[in-house]
C-alpha positions in Angstrom: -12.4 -55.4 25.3 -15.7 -53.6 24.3 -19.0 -52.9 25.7 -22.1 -54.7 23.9 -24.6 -51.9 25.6 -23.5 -48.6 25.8 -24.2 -47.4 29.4 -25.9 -44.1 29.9 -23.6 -42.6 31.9 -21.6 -42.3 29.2 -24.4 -41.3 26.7 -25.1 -38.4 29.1 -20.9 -37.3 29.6 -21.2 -36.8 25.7 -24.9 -35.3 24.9 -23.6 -33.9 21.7 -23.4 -37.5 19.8 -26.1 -39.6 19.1 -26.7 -42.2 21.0 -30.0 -43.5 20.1 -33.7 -42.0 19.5 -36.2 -41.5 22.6 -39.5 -43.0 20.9 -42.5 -44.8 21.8 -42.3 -46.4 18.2 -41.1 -49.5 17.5 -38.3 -48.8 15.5 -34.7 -50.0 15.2 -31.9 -47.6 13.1 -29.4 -50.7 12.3 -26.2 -49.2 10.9 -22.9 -50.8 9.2 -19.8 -50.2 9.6 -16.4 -50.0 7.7 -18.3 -51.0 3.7 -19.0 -51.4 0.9 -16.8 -54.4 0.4 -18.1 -56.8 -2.6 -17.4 -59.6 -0.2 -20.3 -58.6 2.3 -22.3 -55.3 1.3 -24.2 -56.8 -1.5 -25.9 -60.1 0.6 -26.4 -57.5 3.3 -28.3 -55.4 0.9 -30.2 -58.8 -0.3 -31.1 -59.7 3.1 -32.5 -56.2 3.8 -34.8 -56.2 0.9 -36.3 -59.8 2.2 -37.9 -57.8 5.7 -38.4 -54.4 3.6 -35.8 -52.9 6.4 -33.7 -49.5 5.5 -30.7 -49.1 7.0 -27.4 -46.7 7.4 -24.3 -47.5 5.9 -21.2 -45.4 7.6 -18.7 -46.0 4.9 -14.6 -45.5 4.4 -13.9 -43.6 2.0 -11.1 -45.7 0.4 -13.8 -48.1 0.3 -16.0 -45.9 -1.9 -13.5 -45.2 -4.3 -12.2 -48.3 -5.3 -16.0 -49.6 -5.2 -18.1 -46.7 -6.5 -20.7 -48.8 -8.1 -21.5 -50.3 -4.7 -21.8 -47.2 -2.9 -24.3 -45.8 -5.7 -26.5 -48.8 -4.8 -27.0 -48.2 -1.4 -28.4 -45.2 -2.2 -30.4 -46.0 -4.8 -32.1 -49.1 -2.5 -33.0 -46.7 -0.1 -30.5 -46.6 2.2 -28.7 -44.0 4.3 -24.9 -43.3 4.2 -22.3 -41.3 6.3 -18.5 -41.0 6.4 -16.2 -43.2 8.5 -13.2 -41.4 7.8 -11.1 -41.9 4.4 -8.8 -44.3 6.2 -10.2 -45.6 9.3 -8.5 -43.8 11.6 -8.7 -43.6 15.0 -9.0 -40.5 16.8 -7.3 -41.6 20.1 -3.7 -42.0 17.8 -4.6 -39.1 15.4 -3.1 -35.8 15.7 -6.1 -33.5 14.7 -5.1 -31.3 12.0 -4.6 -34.9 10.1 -7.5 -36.4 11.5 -9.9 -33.4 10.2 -8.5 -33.8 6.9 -9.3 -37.3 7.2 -13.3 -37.1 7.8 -13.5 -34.3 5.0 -11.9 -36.3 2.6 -14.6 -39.1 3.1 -17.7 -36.5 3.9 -16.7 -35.1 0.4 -17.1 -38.5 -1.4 -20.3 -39.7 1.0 -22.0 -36.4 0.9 -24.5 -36.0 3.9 -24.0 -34.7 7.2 -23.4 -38.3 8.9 -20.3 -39.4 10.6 -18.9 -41.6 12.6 -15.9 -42.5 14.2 -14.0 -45.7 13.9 -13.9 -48.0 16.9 -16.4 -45.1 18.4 -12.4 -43.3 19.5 -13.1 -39.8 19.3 -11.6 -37.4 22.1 -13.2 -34.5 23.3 -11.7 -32.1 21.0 -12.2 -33.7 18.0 -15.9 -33.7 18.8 -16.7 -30.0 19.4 -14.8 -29.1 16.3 -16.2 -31.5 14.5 -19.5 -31.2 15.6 -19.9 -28.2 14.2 -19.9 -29.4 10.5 -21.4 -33.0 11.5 -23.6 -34.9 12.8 -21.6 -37.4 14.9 -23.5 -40.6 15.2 -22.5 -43.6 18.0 -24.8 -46.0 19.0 -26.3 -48.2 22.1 -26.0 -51.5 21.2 -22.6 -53.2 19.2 -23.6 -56.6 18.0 -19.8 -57.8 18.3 -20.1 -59.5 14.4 -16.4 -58.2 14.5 -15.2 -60.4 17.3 -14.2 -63.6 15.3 -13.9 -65.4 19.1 -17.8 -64.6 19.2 -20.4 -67.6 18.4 -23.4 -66.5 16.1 -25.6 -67.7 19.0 -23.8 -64.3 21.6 -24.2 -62.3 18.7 -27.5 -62.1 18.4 -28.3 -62.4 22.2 -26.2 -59.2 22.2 -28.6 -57.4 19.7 -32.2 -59.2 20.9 -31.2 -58.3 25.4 -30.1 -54.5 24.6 -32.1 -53.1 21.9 -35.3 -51.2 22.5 -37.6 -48.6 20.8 -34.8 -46.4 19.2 -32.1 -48.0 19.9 -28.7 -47.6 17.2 -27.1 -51.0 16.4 -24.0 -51.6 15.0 -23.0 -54.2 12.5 -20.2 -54.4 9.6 -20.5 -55.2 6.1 -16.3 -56.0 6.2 -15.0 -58.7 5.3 -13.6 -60.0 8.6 -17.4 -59.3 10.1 -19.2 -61.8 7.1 -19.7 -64.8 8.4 -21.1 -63.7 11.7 -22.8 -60.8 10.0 -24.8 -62.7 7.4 -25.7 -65.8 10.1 -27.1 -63.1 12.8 -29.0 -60.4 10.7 -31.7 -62.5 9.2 -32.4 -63.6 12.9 -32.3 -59.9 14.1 -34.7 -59.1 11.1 -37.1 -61.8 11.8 -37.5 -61.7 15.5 -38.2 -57.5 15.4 -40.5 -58.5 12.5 -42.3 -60.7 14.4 -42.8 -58.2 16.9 -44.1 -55.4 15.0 -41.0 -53.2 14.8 -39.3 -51.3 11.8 -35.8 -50.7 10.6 -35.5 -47.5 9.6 -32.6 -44.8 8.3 -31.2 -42.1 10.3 -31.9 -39.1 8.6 
């Protein structure tokens, strides 16, 4: 069970994290989830560069050490990165001490201020202390590309009747997210095109 939208009164019960960005622009801040993997991150990346779009990669850390290279180009297209913890941990079956130790050891490798948490678990705690060192980015639309039960078809009607001016969507360059992943973001790409909008980094 997930939510595909985010509802606000949950945005407000956490002000701290960001949610999405209150604009007038027509602007999208699509972010991935759980990379770089060689069986998804690079076509992603290709697909990008086809609608000129930047996005933010929040990567595992174990991820960016057995695939450094990878990482590198992210950076080097353009794009933004932030931590997702070393291991992809959740926070809900964490104790904190090891769950601290955990983020640092992927904010060390990712090196900006970004983070955020797998599956979106984080308690209460966790996010005041850790709030004070990041920046802890969630988001207001999931796409779903996870959900292997999901049709491309729902996937992208997830992004296209939640997003609006600023809104944070979630996808995942994994590889149990690339067939769905690769079938639904040209579409996203091309309809926001169409429309005038831009896809943009979180800074």
């Amino acid at each position: 069970m997930y939510l595909v939208k985010t509802p606000n009164y949950l945005q407000q019960a956490f002000p701290s994290l960001e949610w999405r960005y209150q604009t007038r622009d027509k602007v999208l801040y699509l972010t991935f989830d759980d990379g770089p993997t060689p069986e998804a991150t690079p076509s992603i990346l290709k697909i990008l560069q086809r609608y000129n779009a930047k996005a933010t990669f929040f990567c595992v850390g174990d991820n960016i050490r057995k695939y450094p290279d990878l990482f590198e180009t992210l950076q080097t297209e353009g794009h933004q990165v932030g931590s997702h913890t070393f291991n992809h941990l959740s926070g809900w079956t964490t104790s904190n001490p090891a769950y601290y130790r955990n983020v640092r050891k992927a904010a060390r490798l990712v090196k900006t201020p970004l983070f955020r948490p797998p599956y979106g678990r984080i308690t209460p705690n966790q996010s005041k202390f850790l709030s004070r060192y990041y920046r802890i980015v969630m988001w207001d639309v999931l796409s779903g590309d996870f959900d292997q039960s999901l049709s491309p078809e729902t996937c992208l009607q997830n992004v296209i009747k939640n997003s609006k001016n600023g809104s944070i969507v979630v996808f995942h360059d994994s590889q149990k997210s690339k067939d769905l992943v690769l079938d639904v973001l040209p579409k996203v790409l091309s309809h926001y095109s169409n429309k005038g909008y831009r896809f943009d980094i979180i800074k």
